[in-house]
VOGU-273625 format. One record per residue: z, x, y of N, C-alpha, C in turn. Coordinates in pm, whole numbers, plus 50000, padded with zeros to 5 digits. Each point is the difference from the previous one (the first is absolute). Example, Ala and Ser with C-alpha at 12.3 -4.5 7.8 and 13.67 -1.06 7.14 Angstrom:
VOGU-273625
R   n_pz   n_px   n_py  ca_pz  ca_px  ca_py   c_pz   c_px   c_py
R  50780  51319  49431  50000  49911  50119  50000  50090  50120
R  49928  49965  50105  50006  50082  50119  50073  49923  50109
END
This chain:
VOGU-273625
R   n_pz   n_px   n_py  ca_pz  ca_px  ca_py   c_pz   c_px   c_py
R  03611  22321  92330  49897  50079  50060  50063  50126  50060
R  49920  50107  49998  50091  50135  50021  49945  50028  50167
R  50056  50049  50033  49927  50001  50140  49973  50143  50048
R  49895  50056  50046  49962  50169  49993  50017  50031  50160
R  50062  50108  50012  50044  50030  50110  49920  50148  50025
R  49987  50048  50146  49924  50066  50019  49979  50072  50156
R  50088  50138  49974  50066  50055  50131  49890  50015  50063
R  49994  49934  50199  49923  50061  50030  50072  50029  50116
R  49961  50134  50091  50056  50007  50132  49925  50007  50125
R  50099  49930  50060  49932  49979  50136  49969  50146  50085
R  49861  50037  50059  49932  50126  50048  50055  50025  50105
R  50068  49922  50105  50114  50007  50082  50090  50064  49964
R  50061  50040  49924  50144  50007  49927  49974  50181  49992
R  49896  50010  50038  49893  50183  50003  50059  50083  49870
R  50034  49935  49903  50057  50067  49872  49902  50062  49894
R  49895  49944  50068  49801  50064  49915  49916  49949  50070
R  49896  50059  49978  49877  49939  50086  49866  49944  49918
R  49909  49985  50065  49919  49903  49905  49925  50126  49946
R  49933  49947  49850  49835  50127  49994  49933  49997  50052
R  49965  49931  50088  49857  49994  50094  50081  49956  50120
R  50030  50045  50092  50099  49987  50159  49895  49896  50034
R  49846  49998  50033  49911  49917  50031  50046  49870  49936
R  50088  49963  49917  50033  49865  49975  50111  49954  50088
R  50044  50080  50044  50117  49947  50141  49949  49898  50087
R  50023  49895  49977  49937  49881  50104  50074  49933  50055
R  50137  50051  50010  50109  49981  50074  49969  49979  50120
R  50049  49889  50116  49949  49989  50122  49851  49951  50030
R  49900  49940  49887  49916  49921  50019  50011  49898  49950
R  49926  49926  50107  49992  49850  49982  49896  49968  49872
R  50070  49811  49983  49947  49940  49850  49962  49962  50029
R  49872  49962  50019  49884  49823  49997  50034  49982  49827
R  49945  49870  49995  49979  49939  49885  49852  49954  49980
R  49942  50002  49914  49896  49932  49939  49908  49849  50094
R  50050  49999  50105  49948  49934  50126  49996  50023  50139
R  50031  50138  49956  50075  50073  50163  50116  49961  50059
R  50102  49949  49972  50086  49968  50015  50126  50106  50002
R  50019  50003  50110  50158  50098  49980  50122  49942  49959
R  50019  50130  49879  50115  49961  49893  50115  50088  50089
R  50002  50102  50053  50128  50096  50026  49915  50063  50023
R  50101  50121  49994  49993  50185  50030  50044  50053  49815
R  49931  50092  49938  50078  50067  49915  50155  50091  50054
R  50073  49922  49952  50115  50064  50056  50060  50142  49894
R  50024  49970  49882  50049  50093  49895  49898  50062  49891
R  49995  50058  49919  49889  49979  49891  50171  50077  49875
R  49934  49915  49907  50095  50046  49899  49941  50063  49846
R  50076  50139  50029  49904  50079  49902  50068  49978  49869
R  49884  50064  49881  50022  50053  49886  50089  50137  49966
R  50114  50033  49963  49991  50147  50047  49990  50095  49872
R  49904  49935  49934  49970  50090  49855  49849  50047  50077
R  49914  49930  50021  49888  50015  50051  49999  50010  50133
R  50064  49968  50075  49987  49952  50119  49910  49964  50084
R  49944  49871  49952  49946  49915  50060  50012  49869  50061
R  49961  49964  50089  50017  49878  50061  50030  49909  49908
R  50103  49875  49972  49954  49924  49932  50012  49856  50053
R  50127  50000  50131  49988  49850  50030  50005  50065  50165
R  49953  49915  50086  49994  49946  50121  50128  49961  50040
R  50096  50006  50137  50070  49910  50038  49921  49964  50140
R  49974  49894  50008  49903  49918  50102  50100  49947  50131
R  50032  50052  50078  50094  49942  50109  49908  49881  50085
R  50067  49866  50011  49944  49902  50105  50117  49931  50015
R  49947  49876  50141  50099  49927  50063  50080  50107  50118
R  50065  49926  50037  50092  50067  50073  49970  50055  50160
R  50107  49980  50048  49966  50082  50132  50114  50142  50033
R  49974  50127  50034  50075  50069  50021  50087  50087  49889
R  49952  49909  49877  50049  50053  49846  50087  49901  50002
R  50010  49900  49984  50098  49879  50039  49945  49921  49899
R  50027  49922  49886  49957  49920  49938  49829  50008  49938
R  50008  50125  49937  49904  50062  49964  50009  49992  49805
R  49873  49970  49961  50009  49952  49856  49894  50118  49977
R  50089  50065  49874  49929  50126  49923  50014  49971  49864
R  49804  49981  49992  49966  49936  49853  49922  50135  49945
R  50016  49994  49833  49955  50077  49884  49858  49975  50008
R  49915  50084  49996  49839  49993  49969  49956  50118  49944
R  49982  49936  49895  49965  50151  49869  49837  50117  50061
R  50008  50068  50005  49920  50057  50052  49816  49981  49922
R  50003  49895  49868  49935  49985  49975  49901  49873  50112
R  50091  49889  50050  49921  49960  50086  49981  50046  50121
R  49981  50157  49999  49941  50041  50131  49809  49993  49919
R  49894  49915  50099  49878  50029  49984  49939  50119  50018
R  50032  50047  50145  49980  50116  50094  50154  50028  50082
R  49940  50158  50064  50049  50075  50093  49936  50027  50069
R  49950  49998  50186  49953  50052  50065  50146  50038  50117
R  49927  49889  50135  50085  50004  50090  50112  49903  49954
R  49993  49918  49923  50099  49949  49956  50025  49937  49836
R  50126  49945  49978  49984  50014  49845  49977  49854  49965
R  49849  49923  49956  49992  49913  49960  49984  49959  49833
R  50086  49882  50015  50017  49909  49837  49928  49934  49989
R  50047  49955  49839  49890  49939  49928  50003  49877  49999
R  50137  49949  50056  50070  49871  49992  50021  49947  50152
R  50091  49870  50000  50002  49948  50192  50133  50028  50053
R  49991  50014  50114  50180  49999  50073  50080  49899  49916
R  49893  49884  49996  50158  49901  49914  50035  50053  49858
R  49926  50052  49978  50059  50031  49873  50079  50135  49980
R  50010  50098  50089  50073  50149  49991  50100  49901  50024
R  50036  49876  50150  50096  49951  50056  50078  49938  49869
R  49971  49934  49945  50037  49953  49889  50101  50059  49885
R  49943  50135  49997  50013  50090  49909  50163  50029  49969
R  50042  50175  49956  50125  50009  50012  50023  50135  50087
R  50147  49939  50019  50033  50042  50121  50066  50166  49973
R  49985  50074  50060  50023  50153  49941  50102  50023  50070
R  50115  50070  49886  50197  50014  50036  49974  50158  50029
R  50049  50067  50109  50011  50133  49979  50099  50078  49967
R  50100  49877  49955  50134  50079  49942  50022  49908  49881
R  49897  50048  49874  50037  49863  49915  50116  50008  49917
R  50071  49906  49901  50128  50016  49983  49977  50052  49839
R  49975  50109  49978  49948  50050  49860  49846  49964  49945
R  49927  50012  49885  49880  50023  50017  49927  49911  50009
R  49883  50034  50041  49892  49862  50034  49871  49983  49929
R  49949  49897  49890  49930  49985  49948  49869  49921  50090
R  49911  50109  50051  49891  49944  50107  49882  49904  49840
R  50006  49975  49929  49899  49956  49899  49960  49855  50112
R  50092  49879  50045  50003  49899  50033  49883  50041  50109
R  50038  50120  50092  49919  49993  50119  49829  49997  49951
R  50000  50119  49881  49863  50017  49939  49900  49919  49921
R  50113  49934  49990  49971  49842  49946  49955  49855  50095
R  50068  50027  50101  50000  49920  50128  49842  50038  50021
R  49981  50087  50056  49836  50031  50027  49930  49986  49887
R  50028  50009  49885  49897  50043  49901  49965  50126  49980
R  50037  50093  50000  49963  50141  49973  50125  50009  49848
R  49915  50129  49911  50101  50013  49928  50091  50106  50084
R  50085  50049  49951  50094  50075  50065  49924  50142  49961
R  50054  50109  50064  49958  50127  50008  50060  50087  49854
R  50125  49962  49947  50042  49983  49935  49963  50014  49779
R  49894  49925  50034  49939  49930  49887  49886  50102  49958
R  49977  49990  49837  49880  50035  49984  49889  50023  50019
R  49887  50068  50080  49858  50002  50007  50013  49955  50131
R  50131  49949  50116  50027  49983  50139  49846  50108  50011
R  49922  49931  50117  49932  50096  50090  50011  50022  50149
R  50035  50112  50004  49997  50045  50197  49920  49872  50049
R  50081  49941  50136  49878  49925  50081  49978  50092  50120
R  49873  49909  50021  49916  50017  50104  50079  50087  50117
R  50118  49954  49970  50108  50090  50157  49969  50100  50008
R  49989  50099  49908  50014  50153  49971  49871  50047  50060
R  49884  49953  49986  49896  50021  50047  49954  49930  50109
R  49995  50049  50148  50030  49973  50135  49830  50032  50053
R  49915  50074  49898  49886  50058  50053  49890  49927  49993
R  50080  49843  49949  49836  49913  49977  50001  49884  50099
END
């Protein structure tokens, strides 16, 4: 099996910015699909052909930044954006998920994560923008 790899960079790293800055949701909080708080969006990790959002890094746990778990959430399971960024899925399951390296050791094939949720990857044929991009409904 070949495995497809697929640069994306972290919007932190200020090396590009997004196409729509209004997708910066950096510093808001996650409910989940029961109201449940998942984290804070801590990172967002762009595309930098398009530059668009494409995964979430979801910061939870922890006190003080101390034992703090930063999980992958494809920006497809964002439902909405208002005051905060809610999913489509539950805390146990982002918790579950995988865990995002910010210094990974050569390239990283996110397919597993897109797969993990069920979304196809952004990647792929006939992929359609989600709901993220559009904040006005």
């Amino acid at each position: 099996m070949v495995s497809i790899t697929h640069e994306l960079v972290p919007l932190g790293a200020g090396s590009l910015g997004l196409a729509r800055e209004e997708d910066d949701v950096r510093g808001m909080a996650v409910l989940d699909v029961r109201d449940h708080r998942v984290g804070e969006v801590e990172e967002i990790l762009v595309d930098p052909v398009e530059r668009r959002a494409r995964l979430l890094v979801v910061s939870s746990g922890g006190i003080l930044g101390l034992d703090d778990h930063h999980r992958l959430v494809p920006v497809d399971a964002v439902s909405r954006v208002r005051a905060h960024v809610r999913l489509e899925r539950s805390d146990l399951h982002v918790e579950a998920g995988f865990e995002y390296q910010p210094e990974p050791q050569g390239p990283v094939d996110y397919s597993p994560v897109y797969s993990y949720f069920g979304y196809a990857p952004f990647w792929e044929h006939g992929y359609q923008e989600p709901y993220f991009h559009d904040r006005r409904r």
